[in-house]
TORDRENNU-35570 format. One record per residue: residue in three letters; x negated, y, z negated of N, C-alpha, C, O in turn. Coordinates in steps of 0.2 Angstrom, whole numbers, plus 5000, padded with zeros to 4 digits. Layout:
N
alaXYZXYZXYZXYZ...
END
This chain:
355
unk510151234784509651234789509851264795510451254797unk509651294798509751354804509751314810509651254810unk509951334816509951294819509351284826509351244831unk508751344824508251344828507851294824507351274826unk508051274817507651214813507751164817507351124819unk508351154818508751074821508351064827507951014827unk508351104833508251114839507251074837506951024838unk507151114836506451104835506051034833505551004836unk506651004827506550944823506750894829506550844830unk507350924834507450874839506850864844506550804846unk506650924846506050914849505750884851505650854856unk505250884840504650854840504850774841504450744844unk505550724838505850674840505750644847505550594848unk505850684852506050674859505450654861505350604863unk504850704860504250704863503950644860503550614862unk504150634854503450564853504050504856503850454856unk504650514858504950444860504650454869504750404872unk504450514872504350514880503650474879503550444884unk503150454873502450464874502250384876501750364877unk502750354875502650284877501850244874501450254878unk501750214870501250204869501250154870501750114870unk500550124873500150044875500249994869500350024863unk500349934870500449894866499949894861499349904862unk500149884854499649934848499249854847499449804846unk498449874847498149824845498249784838498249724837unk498449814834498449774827499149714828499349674824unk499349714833499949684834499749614834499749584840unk499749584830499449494829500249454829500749474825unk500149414832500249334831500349304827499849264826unk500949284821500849244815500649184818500749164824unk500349144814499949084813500149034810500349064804unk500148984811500348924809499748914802499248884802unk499948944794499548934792499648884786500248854786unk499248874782499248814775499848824771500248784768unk499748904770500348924767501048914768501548894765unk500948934774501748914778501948834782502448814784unk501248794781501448714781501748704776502348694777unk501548714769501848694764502448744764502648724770unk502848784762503448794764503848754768504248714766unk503748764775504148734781504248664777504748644776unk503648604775503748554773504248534766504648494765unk504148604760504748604756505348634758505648644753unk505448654761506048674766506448624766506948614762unk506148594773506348524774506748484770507348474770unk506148454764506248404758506948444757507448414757unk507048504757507948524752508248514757508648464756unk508248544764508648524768509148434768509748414768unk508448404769508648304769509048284762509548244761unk508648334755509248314749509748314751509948254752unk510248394754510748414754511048384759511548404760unk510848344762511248284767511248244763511848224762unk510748214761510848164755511248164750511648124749unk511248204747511848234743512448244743512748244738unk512748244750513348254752513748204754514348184754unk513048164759513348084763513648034756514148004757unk513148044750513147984746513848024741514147974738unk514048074741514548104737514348124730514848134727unk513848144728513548174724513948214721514448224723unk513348234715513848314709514048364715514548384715unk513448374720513448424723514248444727514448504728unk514448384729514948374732515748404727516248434729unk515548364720515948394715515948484714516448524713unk515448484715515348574715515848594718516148644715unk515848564726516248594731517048604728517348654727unk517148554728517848554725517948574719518348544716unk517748614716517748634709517748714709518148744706unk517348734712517348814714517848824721518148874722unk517948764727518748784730519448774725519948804727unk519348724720519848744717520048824713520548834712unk519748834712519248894705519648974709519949014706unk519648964718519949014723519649074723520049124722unk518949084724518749154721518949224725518949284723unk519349184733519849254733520449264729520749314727unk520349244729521249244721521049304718521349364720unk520349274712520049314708519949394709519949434704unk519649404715519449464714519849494721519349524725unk520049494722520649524729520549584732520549594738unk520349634725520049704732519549714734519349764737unk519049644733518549654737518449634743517949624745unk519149604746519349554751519349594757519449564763unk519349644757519549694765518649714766518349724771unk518349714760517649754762517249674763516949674769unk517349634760516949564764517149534770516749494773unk517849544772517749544777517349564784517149524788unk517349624783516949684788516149634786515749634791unk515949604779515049594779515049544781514549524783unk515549504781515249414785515349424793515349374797unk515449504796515249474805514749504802514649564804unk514349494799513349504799513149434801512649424803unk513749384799513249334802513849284806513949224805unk514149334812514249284818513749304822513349354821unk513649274825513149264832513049314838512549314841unk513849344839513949374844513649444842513249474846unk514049464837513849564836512949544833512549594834unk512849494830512249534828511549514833511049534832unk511749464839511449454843511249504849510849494853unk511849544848511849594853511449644848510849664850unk511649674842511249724838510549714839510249754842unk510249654837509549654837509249634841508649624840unk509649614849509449614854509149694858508649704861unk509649724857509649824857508849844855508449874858unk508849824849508349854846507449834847506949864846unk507549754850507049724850507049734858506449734860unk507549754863507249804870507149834870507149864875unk507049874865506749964862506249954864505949974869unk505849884857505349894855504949874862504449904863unk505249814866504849804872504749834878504449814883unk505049894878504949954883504449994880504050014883unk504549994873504050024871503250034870502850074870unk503249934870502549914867502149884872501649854872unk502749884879502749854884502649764885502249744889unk502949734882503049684882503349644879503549664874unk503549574882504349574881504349484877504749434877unk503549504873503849454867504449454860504549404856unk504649514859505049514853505649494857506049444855unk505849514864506649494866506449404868506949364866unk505949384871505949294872505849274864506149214863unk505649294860505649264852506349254850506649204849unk506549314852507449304849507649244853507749194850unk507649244860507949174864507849124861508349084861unk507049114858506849034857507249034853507648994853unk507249084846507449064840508049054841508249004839unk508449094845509349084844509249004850509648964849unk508949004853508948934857508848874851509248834849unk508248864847508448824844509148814836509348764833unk509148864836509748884832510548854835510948824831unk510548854839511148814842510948724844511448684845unk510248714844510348664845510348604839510748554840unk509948624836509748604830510448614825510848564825unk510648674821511148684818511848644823512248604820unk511948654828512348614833512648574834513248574834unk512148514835511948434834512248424829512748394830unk512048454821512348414814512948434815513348384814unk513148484816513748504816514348444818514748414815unk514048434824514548394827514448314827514748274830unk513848284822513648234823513948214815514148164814unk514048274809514348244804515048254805515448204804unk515348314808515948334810516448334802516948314801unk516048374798516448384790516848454791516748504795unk517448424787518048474788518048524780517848504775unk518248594785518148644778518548654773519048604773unk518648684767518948674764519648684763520048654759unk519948734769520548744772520948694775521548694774unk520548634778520648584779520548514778520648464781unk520448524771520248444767520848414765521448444764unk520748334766521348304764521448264759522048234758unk520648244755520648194752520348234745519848274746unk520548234739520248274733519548244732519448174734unk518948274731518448234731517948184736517448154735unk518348204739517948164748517448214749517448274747unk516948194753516548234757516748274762516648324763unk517348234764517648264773517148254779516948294783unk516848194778516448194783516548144788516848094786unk516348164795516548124801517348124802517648074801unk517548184803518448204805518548244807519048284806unk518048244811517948284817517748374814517748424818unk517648364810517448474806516848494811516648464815unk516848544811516048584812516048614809516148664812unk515848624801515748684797515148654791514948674785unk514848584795514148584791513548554793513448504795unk512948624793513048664788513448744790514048744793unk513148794789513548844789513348894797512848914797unk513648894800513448944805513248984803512648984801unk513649034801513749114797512949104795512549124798unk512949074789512349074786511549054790511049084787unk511449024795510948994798510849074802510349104802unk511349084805511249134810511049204807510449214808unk511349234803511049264797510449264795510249324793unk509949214794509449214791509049204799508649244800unk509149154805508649194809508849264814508449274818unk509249284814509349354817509149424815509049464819unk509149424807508949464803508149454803507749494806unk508149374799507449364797507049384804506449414804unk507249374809506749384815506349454816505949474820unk506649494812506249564813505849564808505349604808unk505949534803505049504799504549484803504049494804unk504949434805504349404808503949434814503449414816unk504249494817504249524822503849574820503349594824unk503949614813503549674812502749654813502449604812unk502449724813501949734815501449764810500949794812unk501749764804501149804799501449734793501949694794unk501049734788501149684783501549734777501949704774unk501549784777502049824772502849814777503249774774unk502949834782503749824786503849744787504449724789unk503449704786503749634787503949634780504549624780unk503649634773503849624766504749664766505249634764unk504649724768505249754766505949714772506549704770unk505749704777505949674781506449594777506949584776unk505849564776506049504773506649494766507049454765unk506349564764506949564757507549584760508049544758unk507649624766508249644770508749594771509249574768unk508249564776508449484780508749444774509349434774unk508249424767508549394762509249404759509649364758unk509249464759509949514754510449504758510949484756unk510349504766511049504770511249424771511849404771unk510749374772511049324773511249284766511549234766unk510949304761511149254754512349304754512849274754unk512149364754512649404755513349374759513949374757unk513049354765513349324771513649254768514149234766unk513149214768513349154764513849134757514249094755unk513549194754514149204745515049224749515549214746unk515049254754515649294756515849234760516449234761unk515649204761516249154768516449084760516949054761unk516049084755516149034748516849064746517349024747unk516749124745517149164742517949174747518449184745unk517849174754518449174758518649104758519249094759unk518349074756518548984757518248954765518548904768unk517948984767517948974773517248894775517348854780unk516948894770516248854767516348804762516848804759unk516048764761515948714755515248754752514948784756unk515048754747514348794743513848744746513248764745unk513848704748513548634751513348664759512848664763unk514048674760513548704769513448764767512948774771unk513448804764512948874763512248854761511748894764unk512048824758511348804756511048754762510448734763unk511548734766511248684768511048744776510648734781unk511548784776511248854783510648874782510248874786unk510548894774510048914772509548894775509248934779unk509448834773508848774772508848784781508248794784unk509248774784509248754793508848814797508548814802unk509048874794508948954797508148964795507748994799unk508148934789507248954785506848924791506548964795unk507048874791506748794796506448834800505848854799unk506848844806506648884812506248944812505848954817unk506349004806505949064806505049014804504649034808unk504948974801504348944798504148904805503548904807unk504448884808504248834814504048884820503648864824unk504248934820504348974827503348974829503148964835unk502948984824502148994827502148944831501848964836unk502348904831502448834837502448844843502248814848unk502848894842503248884849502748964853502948994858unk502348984849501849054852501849044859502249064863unk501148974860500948964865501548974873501349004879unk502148944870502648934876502749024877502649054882unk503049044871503449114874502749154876502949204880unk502049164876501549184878501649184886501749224890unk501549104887501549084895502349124899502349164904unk502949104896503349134897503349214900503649244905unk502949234896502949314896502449334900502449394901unk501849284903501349304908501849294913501949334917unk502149254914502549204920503049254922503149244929unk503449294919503949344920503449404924503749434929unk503049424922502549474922502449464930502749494935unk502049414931501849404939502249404943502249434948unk502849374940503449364947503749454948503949474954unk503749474943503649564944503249584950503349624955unk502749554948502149574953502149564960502049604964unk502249504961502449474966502849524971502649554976unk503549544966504049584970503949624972504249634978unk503549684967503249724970502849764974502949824976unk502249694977501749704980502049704988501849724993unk502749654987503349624991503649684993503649704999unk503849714989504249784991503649834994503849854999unk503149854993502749894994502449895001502149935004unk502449825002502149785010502649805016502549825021unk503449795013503749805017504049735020504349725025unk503849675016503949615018504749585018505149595013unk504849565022505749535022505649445019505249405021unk506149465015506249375013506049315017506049335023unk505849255016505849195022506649215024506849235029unk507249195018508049175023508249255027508549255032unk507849305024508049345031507449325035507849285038unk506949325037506449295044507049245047507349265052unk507149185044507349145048508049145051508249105055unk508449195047509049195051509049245055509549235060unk508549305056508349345062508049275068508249275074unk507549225067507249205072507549205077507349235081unk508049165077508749145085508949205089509049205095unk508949245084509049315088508349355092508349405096unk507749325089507149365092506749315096506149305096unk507249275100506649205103507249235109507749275109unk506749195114506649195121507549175124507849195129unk507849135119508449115123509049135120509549095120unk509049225117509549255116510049285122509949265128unk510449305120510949315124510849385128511149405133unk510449425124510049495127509549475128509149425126unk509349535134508349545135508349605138508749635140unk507749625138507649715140507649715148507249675152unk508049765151507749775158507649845160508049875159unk507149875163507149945163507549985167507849945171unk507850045168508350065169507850095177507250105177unk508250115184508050155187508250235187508850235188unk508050265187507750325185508250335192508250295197unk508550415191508650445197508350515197508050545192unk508350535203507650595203507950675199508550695199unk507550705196507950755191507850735185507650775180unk507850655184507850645176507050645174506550635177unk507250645166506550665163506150565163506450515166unk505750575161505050525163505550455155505550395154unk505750495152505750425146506450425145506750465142unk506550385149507250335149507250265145506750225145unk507850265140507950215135508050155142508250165147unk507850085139508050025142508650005142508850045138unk508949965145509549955146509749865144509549815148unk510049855139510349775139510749745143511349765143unk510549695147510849655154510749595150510349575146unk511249555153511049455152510649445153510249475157unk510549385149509849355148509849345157509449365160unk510349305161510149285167510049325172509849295177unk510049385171509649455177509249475172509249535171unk508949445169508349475165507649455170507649415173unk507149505169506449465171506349425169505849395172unk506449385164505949315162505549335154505349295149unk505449405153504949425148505449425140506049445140unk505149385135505549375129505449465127504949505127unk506149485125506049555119505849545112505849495108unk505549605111505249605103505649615099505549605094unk506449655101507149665096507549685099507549725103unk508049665097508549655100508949745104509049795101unk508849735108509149805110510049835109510549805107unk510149875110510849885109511249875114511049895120unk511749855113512349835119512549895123512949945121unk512349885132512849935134513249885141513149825141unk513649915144514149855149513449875156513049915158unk513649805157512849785165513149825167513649845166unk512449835173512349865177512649955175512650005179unk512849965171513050035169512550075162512750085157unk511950105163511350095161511650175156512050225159unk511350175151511350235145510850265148510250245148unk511050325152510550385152510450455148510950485146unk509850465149509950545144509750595150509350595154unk510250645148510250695154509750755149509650755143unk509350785154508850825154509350895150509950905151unk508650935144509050995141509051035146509451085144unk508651045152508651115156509251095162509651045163unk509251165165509751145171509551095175508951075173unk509751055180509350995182509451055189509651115189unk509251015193509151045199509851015205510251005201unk509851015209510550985214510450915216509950915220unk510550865214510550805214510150775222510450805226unk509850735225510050725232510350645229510250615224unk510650635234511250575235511750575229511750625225unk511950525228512550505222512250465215512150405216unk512150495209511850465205512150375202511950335199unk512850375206513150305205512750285209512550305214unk512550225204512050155209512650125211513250125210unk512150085217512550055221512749985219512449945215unk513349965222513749895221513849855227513949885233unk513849785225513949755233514449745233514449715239unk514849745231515649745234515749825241516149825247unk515349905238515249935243514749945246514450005247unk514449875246513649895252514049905258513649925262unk514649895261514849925268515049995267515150015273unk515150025263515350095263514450145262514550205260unk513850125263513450165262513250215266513150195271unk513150275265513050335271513550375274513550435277unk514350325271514850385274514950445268514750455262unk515450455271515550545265515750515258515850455257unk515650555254515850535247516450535245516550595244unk517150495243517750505241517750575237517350595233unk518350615240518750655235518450645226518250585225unk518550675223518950685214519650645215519750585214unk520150695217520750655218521150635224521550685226unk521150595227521450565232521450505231521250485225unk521650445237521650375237520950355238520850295238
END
């Protein structure tokens, strides 16, 4: 390919990303439908088994210990450096950031900034929910089991159910839910599917997991993707409520308006019993007509409150501006007079230098 092809295919890329388009109508709202009641409701039911199942010490629990004995890193060894690299798909950190990235594209793009408050709500209740059990069973992993055939429950663990696993299914899943055509969510959801079943089987396989907290992340991460139309109304208000206080700011910035704590920390400085006030300067003959005022104490002030603060010059010693043309010959001494020599006025002028 030439490189006047590249240049050109760059191009056309650039200009349709300058073209910003309006949030696109077809862009709807999932809904809390029948379909997705029943789901979310069997969800659930597996969820409550696999607690169930666990607390009571069930097969399921035998599973656990049967495939940690089994070591499936043992087994298969060189594929241990490449699942390492696939299970940070489901820490929290990198992939929170990834799909945070991409879901601020899309809200500068579509101009609005429900795809980045979806991710909050979802990863807000993902911590809290997932969280909670964590530390309210406190089951210890398999690295740390002390009893053969025990649950390991209540001894203090956090590994049930599965972080990796919950997180995975809504950080991923959320950009199904998030798509905007019914073909890109399908494809979306098989994605989100393949990565966190993926995620879940590799932390089994490191030993990091019981097969027990992997289904049970599942079950927790589904949870939250099905419940989220609930939570519409909230990130909707959210999202007007951020928008206004924009507005607000702006209209703020545009007026020229200063903060209340800046007004009220200027006020002491702009009332009557400052430590400055304006007095007008007298003019000596020669000089031009607009003479700046002069700052004296407030107690040789006339009495009149100033509108702002003026600049400091030493009393009685007034900031004058000298005229750009030649001035003419002064008559008398442009020093004002002082009372220490109101007896010397009318005799000769002292030397430059002498006593």
């Amino acid at each position: 390919m030439r490189t006047d092809q590249i240049l050109t295919r760059l191009e056309r890329v650039f200009a349709r990303l300058d073209r910003e388009p309006e949030r696109p109508a077809h862009l709807q709202t999932p809904q809390m439908s029948r379909h997705r009641v029943v789901l979310l409701g069997s969800t659930l039911a597996f969820y409550l088994a696999i607690v169930v199942a666990v607390l009571t010490t069930s097969w399921l629990v035998r599973l656990d210990w049967q495939i940690m004995f089994f070591r499936p890193y043992e087994q298969w060894p060189q594929l241990h450096a490449f699942l390492d690299y696939l299970v940070v798909l489901g820490q929290r950190g990198p992939t929170a950031v990834m799909v945070a990235a991409w879901l601020g594209w899309r809200s500068w793009r579509q101009h609005t900034l429900r795809p980045l408050i979806t991710l909050g709500v979802a990863l807000l209740l993902l911590n809290v929910t997932v969280g909670s059990v964590k530390l309210g069973l406190g089951r210890l992993g398999p690295h740390y089991a002390t009893e053969i055939g025990s649950a390991e429950l209540f001894a203090g663990g956090d590994i049930f159910p599965s972080g990796h696993t919950a997180n995975a299914v809504v950080t991923w899943g959320i950009l199904a839910y998030l798509a905007s055509t019914v073909v890109t969510r399908r494809v979306l959801s098989v994605v989100s599917a393949v990565v966190s079943l993926s995620v879940g089987a590799t932390t089994v396989y490191l030993g990091t997991h019981w097969v027990s907290d992997v289904l049970l992340g599942w079950s927790a991460g589904l949870l939250i993707l099905l419940a989220l139309p609930w939570f519409e109304p909230l990130i909707a208000r959210t999202e007007a409520y951020v928008f206004d206080v924009r507005e607000m700011l702006r209209r703020r910035a545009e007026t020229g308006r200063m903060p209340a704590p800046v007004v009220s920390a200027l006020t002491p400085l702009l009332s009557a019993g400052g430590k400055w006030q304006l007095k007008p300067v007298t003019r000596a003959p020669g000089e031009p007509a607009a003479v700046p005022a002069a700052a004296v104490p407030a107690g040789a002030a006339t009495g009149h409150s100033p509108a702002h603060r003026p600049a400091v010059h030493p009393a009685n010693r007034p900031h004058l501006i000298r005229s750009e043309r030649t001035p003419v010959t002064p008559v008398g001494s442009r020093r004002p007079p002082h009372t220490e020599r109101a007896g010397t006025r009318g005799t000769a002028a002292r030397p430059v230098a002498g006593g």
